[in-house]
PAZAPA-4460 file (N, C-alpha, C; in steps of 0.05 Angstrom, whole numbers, plus 32768, in hexadecimal, padded with zeros to 4 digits):
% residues 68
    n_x    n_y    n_z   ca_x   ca_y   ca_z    c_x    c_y    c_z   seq   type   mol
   7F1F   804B   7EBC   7F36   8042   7ECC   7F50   804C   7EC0     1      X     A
   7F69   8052   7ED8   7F77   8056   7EC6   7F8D   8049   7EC0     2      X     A
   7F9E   8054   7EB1   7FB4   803C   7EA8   7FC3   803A   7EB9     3      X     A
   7FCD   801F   7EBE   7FE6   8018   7ED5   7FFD   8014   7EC2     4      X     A
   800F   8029   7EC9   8026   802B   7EC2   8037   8010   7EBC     5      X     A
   8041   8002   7EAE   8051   7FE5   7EB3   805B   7FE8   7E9F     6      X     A
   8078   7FCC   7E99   8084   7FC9   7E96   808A   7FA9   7E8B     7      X     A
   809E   7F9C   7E88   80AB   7F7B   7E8A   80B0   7F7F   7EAC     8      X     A
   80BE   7F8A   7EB7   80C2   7F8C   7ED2   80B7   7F92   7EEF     9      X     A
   80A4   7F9C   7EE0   8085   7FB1   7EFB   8079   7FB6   7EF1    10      X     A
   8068   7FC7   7F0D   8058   7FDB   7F03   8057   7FE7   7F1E    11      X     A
   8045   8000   7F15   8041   8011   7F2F   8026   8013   7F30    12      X     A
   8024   8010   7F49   8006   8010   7F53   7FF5   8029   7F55    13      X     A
   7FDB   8026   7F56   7FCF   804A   7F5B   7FD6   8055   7F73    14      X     A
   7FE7   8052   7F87   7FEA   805B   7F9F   8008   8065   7F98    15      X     A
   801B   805B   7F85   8030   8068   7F77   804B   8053   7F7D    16      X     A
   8041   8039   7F90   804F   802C   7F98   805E   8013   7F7B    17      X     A
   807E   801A   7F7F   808A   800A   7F61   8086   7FF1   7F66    18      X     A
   8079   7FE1   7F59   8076   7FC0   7F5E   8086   7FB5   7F49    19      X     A
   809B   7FA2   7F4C   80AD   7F94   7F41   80A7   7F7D   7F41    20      X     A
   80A9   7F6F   7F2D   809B   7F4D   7F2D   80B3   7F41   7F38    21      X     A
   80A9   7F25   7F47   80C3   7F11   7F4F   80C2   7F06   7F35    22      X     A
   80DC   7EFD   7F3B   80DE   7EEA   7F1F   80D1   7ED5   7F0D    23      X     A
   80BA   7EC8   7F26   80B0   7EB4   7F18   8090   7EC7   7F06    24      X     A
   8092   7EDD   7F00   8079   7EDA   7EF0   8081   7EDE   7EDC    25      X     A
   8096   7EE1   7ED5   80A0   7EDE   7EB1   80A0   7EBB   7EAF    26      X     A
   80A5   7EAD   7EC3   80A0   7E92   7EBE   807F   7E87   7EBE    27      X     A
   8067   7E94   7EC0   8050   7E9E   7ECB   803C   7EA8   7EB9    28      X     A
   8050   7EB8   7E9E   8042   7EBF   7E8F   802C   7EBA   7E85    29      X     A
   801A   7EAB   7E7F   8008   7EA2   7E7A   7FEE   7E94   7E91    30      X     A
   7FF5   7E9D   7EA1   7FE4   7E9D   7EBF   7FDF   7EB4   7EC8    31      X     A
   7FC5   7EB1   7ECB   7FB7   7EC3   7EDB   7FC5   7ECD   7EFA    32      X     A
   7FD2   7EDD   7F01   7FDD   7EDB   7F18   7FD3   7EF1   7F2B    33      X     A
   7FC9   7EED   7F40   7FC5   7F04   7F56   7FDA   7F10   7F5D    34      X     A
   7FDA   7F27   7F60   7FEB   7F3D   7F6F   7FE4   7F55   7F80    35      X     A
   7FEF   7F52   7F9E   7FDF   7F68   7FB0   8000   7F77   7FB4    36      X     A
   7FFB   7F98   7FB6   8006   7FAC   7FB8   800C   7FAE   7FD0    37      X     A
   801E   7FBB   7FE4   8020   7FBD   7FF8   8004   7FCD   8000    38      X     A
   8000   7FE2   7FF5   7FE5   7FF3   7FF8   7FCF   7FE0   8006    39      X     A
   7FCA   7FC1   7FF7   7FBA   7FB5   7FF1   7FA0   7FB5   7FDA    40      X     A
   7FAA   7FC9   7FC5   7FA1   7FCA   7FAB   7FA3   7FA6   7FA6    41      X     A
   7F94   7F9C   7F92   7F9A   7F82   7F7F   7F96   7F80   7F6C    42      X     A
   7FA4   7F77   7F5B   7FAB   7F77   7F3A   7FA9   7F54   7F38    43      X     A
   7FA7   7F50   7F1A   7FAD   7F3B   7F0F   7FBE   7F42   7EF5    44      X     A
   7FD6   7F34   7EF9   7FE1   7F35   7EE4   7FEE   7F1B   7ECA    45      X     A
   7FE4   7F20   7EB2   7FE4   7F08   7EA4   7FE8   7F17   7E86    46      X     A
   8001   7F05   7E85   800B   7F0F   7E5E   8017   7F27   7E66    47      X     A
   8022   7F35   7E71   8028   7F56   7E74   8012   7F6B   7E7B    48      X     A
   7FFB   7F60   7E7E   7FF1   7F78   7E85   7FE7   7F74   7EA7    49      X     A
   7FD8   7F8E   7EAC   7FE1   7F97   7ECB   7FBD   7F9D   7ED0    50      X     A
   7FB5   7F88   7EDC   7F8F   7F9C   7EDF   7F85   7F9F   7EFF    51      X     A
   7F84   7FB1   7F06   7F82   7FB5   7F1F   7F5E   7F9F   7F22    52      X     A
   7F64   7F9C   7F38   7F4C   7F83   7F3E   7F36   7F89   7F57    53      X     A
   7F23   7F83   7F69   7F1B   7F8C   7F7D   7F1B   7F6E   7F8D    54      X     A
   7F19   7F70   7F9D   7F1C   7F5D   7FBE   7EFF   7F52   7FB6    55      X     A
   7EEC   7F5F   7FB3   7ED1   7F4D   7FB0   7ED4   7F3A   7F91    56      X     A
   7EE2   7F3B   7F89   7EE1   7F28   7F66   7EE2   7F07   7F70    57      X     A
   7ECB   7F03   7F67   7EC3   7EE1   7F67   7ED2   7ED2   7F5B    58      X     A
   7EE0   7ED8   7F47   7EFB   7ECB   7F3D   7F0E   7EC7   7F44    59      X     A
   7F1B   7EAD   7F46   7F29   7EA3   7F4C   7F4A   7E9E   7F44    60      X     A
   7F63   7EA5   7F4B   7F78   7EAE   7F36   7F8F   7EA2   7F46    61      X     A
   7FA4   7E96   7F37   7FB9   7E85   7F3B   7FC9   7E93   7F4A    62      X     A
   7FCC   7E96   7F64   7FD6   7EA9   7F78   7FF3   7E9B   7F86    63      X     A
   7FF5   7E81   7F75   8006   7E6C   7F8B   8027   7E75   7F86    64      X     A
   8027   7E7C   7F70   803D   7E8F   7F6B   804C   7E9E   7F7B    65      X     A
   8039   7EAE   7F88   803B   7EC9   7FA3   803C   7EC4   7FBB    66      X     A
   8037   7EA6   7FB5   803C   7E9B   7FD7   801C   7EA6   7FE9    67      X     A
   800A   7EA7   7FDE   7FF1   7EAB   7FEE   7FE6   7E94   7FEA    68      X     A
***
């Protein structure tokens, strides 16, 4: 896999699209948080790092953040 580009502020997705966090996942930090791309790529992001995810994952992740 390869590395997703990120930051404190984003990241960019494999489709090249800049994803910018809202503000609450620096408040968040330590939660598992879902994140879908405009693309519809999905990531979870938790602690700073960025892991792209698949739509079939049986796991379950604190999405309430994102408003889903």
């Amino acid at each position: 896999m390869a590395n997703i580009e990120h930051d404190e502020n984003g990241f960019t997705c494999e489709c090249g699209l800049r994803n910018e966090y809202p503000g609450y996942v620096q408040a968040h930090w330590s939660v598992r948080l879902s994140y879908s791309c405009a693309c519809q790529r999905q990531y979870i992001l938790y602690r700073g790092t960025v892991v792209k995810t698949s739509r079939e994952s049986a796991e379950i992740y604190d999405s309430e953040a994102f408003g889903d």
